[in-house]
KETORDREN-878836 format. One record per residue (C-alpha): x, y, z; residue in three letters. Coordinates in nm, 4 decimals, padded with zeros to 6 digits, m for minus. Layout:
<r xx="X" yy="Y" zz="Z" r="Ala"/>
...
//
This chain:
<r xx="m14.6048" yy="m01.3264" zz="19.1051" r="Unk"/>
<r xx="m14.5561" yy="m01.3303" zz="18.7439" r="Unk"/>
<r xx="m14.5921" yy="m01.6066" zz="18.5037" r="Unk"/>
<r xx="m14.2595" yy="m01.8513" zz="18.4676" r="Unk"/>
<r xx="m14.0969" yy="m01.8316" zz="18.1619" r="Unk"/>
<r xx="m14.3472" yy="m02.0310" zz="17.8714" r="Unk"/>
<r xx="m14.2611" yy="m02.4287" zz="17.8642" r="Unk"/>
<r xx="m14.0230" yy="m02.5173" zz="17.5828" r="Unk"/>
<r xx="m14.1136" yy="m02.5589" zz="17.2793" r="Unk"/>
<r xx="m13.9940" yy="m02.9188" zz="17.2225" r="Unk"/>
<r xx="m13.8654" yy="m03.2081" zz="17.4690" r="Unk"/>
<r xx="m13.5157" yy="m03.2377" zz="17.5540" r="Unk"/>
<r xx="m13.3694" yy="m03.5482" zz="17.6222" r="Unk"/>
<r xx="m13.1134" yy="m03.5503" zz="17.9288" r="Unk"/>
<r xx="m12.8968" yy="m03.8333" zz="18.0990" r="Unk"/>
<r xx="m12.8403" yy="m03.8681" zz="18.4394" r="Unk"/>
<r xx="m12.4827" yy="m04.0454" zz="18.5168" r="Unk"/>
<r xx="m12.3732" yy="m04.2658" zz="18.8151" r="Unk"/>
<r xx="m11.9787" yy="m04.3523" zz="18.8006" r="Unk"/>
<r xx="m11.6318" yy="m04.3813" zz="18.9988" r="Unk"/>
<r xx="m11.3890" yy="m04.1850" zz="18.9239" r="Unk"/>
<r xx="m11.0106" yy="m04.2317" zz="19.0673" r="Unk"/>
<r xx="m10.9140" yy="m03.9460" zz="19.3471" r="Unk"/>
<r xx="m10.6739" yy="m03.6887" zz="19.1757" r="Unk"/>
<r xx="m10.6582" yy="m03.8653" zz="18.8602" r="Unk"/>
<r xx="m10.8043" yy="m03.5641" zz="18.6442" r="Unk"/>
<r xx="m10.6746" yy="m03.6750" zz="18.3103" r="Unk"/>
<r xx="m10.7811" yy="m04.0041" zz="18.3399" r="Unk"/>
<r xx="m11.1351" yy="m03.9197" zz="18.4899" r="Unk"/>
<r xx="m11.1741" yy="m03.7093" zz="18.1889" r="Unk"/>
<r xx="m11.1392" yy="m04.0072" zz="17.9710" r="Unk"/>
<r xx="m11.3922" yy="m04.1474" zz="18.1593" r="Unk"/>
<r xx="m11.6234" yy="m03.8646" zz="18.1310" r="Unk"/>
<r xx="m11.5855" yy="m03.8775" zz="17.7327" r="Unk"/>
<r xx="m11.6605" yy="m04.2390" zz="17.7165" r="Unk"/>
<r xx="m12.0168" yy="m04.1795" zz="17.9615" r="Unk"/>
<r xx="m12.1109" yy="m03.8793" zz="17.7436" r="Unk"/>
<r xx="m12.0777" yy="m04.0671" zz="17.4234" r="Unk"/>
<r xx="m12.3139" yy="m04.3440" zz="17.6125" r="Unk"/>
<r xx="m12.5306" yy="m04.0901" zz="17.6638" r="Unk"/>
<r xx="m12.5370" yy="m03.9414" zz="17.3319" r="Unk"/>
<r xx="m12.5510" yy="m04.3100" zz="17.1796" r="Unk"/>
<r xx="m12.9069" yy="m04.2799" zz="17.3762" r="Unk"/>
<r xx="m13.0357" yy="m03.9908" zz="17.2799" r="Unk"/>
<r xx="m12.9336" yy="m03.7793" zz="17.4936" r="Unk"/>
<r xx="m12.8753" yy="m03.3842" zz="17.4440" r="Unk"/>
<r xx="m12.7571" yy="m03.3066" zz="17.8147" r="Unk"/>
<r xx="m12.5741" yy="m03.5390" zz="18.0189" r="Unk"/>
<r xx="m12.4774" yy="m03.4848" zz="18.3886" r="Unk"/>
<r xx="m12.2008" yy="m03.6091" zz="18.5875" r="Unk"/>
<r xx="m12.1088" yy="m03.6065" zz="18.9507" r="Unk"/>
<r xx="m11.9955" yy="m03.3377" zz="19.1465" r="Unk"/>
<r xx="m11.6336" yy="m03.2718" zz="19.2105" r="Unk"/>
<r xx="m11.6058" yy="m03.5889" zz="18.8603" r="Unk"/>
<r xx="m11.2567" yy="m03.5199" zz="18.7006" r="Unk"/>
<r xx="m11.0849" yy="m03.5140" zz="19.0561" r="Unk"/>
<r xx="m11.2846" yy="m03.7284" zz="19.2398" r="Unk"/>
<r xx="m11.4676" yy="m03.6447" zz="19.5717" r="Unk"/>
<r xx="m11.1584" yy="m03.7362" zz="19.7946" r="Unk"/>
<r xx="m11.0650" yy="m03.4688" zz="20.0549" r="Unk"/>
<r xx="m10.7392" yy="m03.6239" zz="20.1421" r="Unk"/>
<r xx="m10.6607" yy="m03.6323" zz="19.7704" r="Unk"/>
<r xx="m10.7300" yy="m03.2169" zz="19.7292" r="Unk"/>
<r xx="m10.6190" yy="m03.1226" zz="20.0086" r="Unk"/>
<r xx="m10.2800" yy="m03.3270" zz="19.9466" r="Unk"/>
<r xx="m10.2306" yy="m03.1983" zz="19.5588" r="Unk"/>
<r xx="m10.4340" yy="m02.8579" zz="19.4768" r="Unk"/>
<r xx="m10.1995" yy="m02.8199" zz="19.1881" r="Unk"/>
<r xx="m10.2550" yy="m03.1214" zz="19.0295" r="Unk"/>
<r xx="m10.6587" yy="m03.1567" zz="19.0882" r="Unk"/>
<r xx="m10.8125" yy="m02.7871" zz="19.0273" r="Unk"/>
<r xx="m10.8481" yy="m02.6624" zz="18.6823" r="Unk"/>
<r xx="m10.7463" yy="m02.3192" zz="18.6155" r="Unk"/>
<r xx="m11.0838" yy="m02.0669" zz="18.4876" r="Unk"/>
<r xx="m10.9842" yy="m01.7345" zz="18.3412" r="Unk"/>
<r xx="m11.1482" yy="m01.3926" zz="18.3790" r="Unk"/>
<r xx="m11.4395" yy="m01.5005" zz="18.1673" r="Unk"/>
<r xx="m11.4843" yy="m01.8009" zz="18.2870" r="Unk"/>
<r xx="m11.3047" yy="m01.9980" zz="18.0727" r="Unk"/>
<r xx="m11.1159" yy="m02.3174" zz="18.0723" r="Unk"/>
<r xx="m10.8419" yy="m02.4066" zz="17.8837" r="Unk"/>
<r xx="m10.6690" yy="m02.7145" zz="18.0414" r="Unk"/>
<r xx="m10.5350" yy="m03.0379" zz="17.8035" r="Unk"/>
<r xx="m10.6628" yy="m03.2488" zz="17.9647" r="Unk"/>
<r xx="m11.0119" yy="m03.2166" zz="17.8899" r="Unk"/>
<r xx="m10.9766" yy="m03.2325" zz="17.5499" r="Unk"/>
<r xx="m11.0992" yy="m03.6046" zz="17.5344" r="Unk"/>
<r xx="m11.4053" yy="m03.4209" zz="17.6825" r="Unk"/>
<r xx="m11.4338" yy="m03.1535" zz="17.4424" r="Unk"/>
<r xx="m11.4422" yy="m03.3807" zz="17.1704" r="Unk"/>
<r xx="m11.6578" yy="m03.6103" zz="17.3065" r="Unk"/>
<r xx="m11.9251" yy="m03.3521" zz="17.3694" r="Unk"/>
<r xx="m11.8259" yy="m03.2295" zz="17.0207" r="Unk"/>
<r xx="m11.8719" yy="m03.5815" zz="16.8123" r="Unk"/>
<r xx="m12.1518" yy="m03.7102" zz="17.0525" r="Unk"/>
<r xx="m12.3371" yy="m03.3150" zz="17.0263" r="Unk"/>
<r xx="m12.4317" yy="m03.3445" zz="17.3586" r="Unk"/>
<r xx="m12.3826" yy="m03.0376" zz="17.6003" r="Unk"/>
<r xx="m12.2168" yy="m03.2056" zz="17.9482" r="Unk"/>
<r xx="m12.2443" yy="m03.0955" zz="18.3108" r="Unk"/>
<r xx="m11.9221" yy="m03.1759" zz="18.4912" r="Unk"/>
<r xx="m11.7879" yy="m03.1275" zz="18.8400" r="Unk"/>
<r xx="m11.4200" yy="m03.0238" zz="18.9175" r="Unk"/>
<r xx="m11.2503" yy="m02.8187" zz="19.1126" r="Unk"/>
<r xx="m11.1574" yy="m02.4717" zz="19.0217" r="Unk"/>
<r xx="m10.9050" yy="m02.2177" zz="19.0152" r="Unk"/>
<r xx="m11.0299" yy="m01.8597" zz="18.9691" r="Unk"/>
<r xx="m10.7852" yy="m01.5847" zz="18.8807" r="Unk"/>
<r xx="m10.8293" yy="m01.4180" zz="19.2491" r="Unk"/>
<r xx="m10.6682" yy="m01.7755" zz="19.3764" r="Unk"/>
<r xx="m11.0386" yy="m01.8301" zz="19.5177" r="Unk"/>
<r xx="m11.0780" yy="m02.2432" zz="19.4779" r="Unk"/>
<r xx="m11.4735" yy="m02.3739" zz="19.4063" r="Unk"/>
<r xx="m11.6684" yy="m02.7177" zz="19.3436" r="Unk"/>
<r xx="m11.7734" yy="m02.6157" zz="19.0447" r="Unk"/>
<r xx="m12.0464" yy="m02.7653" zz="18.7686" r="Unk"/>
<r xx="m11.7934" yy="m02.6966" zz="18.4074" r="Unk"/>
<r xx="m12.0703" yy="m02.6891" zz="18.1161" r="Unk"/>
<r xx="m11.8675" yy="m02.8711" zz="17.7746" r="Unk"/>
<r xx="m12.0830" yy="m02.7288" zz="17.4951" r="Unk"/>
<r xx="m12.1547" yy="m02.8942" zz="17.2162" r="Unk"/>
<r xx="m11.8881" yy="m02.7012" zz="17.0235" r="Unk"/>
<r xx="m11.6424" yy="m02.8420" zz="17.2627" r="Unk"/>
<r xx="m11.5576" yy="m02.5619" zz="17.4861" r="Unk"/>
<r xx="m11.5433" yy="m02.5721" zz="17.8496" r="Unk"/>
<r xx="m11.6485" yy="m02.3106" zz="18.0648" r="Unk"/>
<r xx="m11.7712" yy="m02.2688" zz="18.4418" r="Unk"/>
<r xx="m12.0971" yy="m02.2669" zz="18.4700" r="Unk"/>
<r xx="m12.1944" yy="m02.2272" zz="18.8674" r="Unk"/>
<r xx="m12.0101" yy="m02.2425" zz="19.1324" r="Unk"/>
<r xx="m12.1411" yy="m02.4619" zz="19.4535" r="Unk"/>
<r xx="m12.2685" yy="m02.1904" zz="19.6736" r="Unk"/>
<r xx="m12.3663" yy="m02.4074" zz="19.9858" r="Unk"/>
<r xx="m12.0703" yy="m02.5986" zz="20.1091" r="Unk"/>
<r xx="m12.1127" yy="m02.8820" zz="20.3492" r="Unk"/>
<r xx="m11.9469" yy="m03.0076" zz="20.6460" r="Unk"/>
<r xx="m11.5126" yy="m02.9490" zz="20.6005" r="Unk"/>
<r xx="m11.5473" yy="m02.8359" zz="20.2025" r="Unk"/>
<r xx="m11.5474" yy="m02.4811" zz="20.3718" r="Unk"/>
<r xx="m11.1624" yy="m02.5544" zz="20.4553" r="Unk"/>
<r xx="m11.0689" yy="m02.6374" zz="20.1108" r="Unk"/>
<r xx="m11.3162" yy="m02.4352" zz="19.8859" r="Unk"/>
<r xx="m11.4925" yy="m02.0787" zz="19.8918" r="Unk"/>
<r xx="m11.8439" yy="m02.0678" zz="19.8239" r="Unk"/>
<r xx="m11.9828" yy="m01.9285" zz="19.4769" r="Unk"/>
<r xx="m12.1490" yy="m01.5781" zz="19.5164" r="Unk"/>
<r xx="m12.4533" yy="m01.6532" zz="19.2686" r="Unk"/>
<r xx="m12.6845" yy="m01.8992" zz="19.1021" r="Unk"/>
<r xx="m12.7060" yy="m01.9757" zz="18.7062" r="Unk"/>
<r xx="m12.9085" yy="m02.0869" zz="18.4568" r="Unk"/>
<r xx="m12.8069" yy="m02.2844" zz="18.1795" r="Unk"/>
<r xx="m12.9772" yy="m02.1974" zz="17.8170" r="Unk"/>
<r xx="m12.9956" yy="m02.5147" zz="17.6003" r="Unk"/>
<r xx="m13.2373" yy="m02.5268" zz="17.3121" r="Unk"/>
<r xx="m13.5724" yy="m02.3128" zz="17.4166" r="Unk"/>
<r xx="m13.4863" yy="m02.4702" zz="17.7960" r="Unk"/>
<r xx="m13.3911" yy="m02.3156" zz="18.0901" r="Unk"/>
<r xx="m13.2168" yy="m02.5596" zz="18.3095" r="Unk"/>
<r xx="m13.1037" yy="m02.3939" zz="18.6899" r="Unk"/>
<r xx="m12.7791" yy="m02.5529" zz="18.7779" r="Unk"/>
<r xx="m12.7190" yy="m02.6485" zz="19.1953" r="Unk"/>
<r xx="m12.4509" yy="m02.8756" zz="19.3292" r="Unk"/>
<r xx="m12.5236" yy="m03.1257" zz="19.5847" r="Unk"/>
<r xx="m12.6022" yy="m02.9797" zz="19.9086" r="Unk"/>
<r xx="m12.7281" yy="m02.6662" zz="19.7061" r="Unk"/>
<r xx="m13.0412" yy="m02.9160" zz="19.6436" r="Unk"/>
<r xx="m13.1344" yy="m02.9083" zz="20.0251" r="Unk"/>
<r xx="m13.2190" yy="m02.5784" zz="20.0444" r="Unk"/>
<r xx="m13.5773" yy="m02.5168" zz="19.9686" r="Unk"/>
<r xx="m13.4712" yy="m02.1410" zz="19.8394" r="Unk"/>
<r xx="m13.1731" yy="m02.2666" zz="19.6102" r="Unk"/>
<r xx="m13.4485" yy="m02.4236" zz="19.3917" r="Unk"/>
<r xx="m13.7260" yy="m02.2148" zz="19.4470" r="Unk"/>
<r xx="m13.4397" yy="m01.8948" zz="19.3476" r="Unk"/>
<r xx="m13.3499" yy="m02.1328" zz="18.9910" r="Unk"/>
<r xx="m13.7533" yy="m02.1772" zz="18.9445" r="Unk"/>
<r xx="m13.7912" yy="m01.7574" zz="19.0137" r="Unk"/>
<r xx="m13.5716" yy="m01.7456" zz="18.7273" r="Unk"/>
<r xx="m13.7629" yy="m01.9454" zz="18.4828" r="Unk"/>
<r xx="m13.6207" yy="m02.2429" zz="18.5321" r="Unk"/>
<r xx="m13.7981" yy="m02.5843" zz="18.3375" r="Unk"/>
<r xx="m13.5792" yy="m02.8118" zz="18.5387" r="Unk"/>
<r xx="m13.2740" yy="m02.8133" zz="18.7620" r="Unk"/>
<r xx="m12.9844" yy="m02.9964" zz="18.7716" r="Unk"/>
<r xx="m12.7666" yy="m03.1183" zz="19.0548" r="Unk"/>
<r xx="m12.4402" yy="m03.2444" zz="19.0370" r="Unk"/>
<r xx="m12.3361" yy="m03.4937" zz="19.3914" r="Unk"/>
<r xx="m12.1793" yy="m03.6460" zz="19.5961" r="Unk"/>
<r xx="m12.3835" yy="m03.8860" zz="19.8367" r="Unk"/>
<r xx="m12.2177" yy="m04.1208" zz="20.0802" r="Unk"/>
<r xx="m12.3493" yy="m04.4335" zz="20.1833" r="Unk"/>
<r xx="m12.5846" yy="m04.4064" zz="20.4350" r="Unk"/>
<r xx="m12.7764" yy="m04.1314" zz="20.3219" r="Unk"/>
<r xx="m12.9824" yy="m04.2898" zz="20.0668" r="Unk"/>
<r xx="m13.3440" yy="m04.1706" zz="20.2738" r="Unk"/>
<r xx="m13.2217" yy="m03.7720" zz="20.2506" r="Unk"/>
<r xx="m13.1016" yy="m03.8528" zz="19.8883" r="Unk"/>
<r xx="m13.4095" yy="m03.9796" zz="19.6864" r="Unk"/>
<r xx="m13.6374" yy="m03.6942" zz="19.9358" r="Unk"/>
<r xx="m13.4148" yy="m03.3711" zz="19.8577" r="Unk"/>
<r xx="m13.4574" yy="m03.3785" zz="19.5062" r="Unk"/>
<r xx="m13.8199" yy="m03.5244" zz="19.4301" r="Unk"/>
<r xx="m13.9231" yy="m03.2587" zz="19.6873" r="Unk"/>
<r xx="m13.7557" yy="m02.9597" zz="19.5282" r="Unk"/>
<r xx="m13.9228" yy="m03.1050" zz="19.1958" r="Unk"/>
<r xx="m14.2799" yy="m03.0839" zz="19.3244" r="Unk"/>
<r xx="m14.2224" yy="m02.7649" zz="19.5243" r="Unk"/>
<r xx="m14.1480" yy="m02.5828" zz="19.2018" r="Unk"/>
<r xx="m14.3089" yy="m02.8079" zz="18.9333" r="Unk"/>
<r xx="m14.0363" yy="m02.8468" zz="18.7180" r="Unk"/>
<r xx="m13.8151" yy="m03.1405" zz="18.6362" r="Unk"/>
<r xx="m13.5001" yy="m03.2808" zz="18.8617" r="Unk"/>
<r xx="m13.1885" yy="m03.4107" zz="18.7335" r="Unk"/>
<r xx="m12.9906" yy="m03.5517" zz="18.9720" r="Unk"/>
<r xx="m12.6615" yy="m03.7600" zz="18.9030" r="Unk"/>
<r xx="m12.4154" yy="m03.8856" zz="19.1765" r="Unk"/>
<r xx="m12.1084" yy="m04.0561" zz="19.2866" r="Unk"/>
<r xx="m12.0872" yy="m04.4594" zz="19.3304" r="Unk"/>
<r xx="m11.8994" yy="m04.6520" zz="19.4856" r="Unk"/>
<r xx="m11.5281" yy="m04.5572" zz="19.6489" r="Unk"/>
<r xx="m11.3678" yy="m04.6605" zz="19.9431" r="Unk"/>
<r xx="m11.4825" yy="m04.6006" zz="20.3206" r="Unk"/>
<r xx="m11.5379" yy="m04.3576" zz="20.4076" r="Unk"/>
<r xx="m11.5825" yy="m04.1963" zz="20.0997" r="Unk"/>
<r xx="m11.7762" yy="m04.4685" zz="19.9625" r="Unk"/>
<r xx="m12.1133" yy="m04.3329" zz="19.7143" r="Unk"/>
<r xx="m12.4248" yy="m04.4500" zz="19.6979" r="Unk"/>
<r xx="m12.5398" yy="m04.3804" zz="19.3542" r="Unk"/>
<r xx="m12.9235" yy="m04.3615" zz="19.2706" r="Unk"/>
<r xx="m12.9004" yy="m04.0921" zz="19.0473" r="Unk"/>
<r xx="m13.2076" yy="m03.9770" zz="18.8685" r="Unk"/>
<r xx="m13.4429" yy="m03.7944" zz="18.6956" r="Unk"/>
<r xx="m13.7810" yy="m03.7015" zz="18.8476" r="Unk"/>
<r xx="m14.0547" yy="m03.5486" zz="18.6854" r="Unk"/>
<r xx="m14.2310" yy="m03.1648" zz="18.8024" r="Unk"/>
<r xx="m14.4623" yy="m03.3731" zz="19.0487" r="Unk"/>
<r xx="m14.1193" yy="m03.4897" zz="19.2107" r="Unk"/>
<r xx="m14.2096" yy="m03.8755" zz="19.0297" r="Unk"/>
<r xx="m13.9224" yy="m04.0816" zz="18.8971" r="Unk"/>
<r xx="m13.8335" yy="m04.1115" zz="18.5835" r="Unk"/>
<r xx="m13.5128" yy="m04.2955" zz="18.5925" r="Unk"/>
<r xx="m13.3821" yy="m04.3989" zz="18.8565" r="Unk"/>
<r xx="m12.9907" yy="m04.5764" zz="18.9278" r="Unk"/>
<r xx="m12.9331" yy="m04.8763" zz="19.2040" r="Unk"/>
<r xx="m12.7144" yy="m04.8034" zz="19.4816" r="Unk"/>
<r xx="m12.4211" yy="m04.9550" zz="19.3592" r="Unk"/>
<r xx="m12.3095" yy="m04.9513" zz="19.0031" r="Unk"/>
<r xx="m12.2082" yy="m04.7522" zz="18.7405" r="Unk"/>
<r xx="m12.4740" yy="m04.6433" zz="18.5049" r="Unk"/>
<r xx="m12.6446" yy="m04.3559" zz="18.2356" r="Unk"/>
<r xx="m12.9835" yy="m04.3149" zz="18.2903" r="Unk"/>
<r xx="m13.1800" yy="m04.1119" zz="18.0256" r="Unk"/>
<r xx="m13.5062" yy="m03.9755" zz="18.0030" r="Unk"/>
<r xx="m13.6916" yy="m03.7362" zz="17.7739" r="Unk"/>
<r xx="m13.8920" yy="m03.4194" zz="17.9673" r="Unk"/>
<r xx="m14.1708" yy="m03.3573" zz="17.8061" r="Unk"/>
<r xx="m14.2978" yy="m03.0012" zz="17.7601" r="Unk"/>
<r xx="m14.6931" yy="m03.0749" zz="17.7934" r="Unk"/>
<r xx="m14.5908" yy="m03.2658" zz="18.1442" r="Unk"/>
<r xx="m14.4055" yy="m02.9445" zz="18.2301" r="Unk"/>
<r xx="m14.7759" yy="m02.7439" zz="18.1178" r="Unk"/>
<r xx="m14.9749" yy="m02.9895" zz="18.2650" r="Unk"/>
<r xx="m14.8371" yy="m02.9769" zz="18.5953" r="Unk"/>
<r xx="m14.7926" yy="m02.5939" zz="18.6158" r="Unk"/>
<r xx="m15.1695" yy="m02.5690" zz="18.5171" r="Unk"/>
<r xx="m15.2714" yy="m02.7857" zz="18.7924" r="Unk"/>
<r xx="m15.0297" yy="m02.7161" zz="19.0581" r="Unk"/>
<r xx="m15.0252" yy="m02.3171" zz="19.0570" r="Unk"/>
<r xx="m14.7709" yy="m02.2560" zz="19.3425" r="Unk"/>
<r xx="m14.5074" yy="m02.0016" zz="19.1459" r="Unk"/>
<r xx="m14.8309" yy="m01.7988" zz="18.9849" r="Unk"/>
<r xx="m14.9885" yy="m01.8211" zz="19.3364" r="Unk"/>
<r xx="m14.6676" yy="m01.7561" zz="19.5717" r="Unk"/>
<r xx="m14.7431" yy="m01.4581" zz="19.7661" r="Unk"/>
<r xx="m14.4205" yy="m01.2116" zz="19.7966" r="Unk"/>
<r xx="m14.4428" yy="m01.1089" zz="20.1607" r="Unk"/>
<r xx="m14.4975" yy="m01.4437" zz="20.2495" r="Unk"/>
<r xx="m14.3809" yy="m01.6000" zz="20.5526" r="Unk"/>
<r xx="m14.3557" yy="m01.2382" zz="20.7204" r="Unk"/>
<r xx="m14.4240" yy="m01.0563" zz="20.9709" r="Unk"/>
<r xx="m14.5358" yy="m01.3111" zz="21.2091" r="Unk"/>
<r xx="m14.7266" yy="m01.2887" zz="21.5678" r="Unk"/>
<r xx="m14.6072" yy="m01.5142" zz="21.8361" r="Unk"/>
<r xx="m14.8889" yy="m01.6347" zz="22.0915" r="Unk"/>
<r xx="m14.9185" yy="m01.7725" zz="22.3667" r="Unk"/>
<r xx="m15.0587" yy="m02.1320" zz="22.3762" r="Unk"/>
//
């Protein structure tokens, strides 16, 4: 195995976001979004993340009921041009804070995804992953993305994963593989599933030392009712910032580079991963 990419060069400063938006309201959820990315950017922040499926609300009945009205449309590149982001765009803009967003999307090829939409800080809006594990009935609604992606901001390399992508030891280990410093997660957690939600993500921190940024959905109505505790955990899968279970809230943090260093010098498990491992195996008996 050969070295990860080198640690940044200088921290980055990142907000993690807990909030509620209204099902199918896309317009208004993006006026939402602005107003939690200028919090963020009031902080410090240079990255902010929101929760999956954020500008029409993680509601089956509502996307299933009005496709039209909650997917935004992506063009051949990738881009997205819809209106009613613009209160986005310019928050991102003003606040110059690149934002992590979850909606659904319309591809040209009429595929439909849960998608994470990076706003740059020059205010466009583009997809930047699609959610490649889907969970439970999202497979009747949604197709899964065919491939992972890393998002460049500054000297950092920031792997991107949506929800139940962040249960799957490979998803993060595949994002680390590719250099990744940290990894960020867009979701949707319903109540009840607070244990599985604050051990997914501190263990895919410490399996591939690198920092965890996980934001989620709070509150709703049964039984799509979220559970919040969105945070920010450091390479050793520690918390940085952490949200209560009800609640909205923006949680920033700074990652540090030396941490990053530090923890890759003392925990050596991407230099020290074996390729073949895991394989062939001898069964015995006992």
């Amino acid at each position: 195995m050969t070295q990860p990419h080198p640690v940044p060069s200088s921290p980055l400063t990142v907000a993690t976001i807990q909030a509620n938006p209204t099902p199918g309201d896309v317009a208004g959820n993006a006026v939402v979004a602005a107003d939690l990315v200028r919090q963020a950017g009031h902080q410090g922040a240079r990255v902010a993340v929101l929760p999956e499926l954020f500008l029409c609300a993680y509601h089956p009945p509502a996307l299933a009921a009005d496709p039209a009205g909650t997917d935004v449309a992506a063009d051949l590149a990738g881009m997205v041009a819809d209106p009613r982001l613009d209160p986005l765009r310019v928050a991102a803009r003003e606040a110059g804070v690149t934002a992590l967003v979850g909606a659904a999307v319309r591809h040209p090829d009429d595929r439909r995804t849960i998608a994470a939409l990076v706003v740059d800080r020059a205010g466009q809006v583009r997809v930047g992953y699609d959610k490649q594990q889907l969970w439970g009935d999202e497979a009747e609604l949604f197709s899964p993305g065919e491939r992972g992606a890393t998002l460049l901001v500054d000297d950092w390399r920031l792997g991107l994963g949506i929800c139940y992508d962040g249960c799957f030891p490979e998803h993060g280990r595949a994002a680390a593989l590719d250099g990744a410093h940290a990894y960020l997660c867009p979701s949707g957690y319903l109540t009840g599933s607070e244990h599985r939600r604050d051990l997914y993500y501190a263990a895919r921190a410490l399996d591939n030392t690198m920092f965890v940024v996980f934001a989620n959905a709070v509150g709703g109505v049964d039984p799509w009712r979220f559970n919040g505790g969105a945070a920010i955990y450091d390479p050793e899968g520690r918390v940085l910032a952490r949200g209560g279970d009800d609640g909205p809230a923006v949680l920033v943090a700074t990652l540090d580079p030396a941490v990053l260093a530090a923890t890759r010098a003392a925990h050596s498990m991407l230099v020290d991963r074996r390729s073949d491992q895991g394989g062939p195996r001898v069964s015995m008996p006992g």
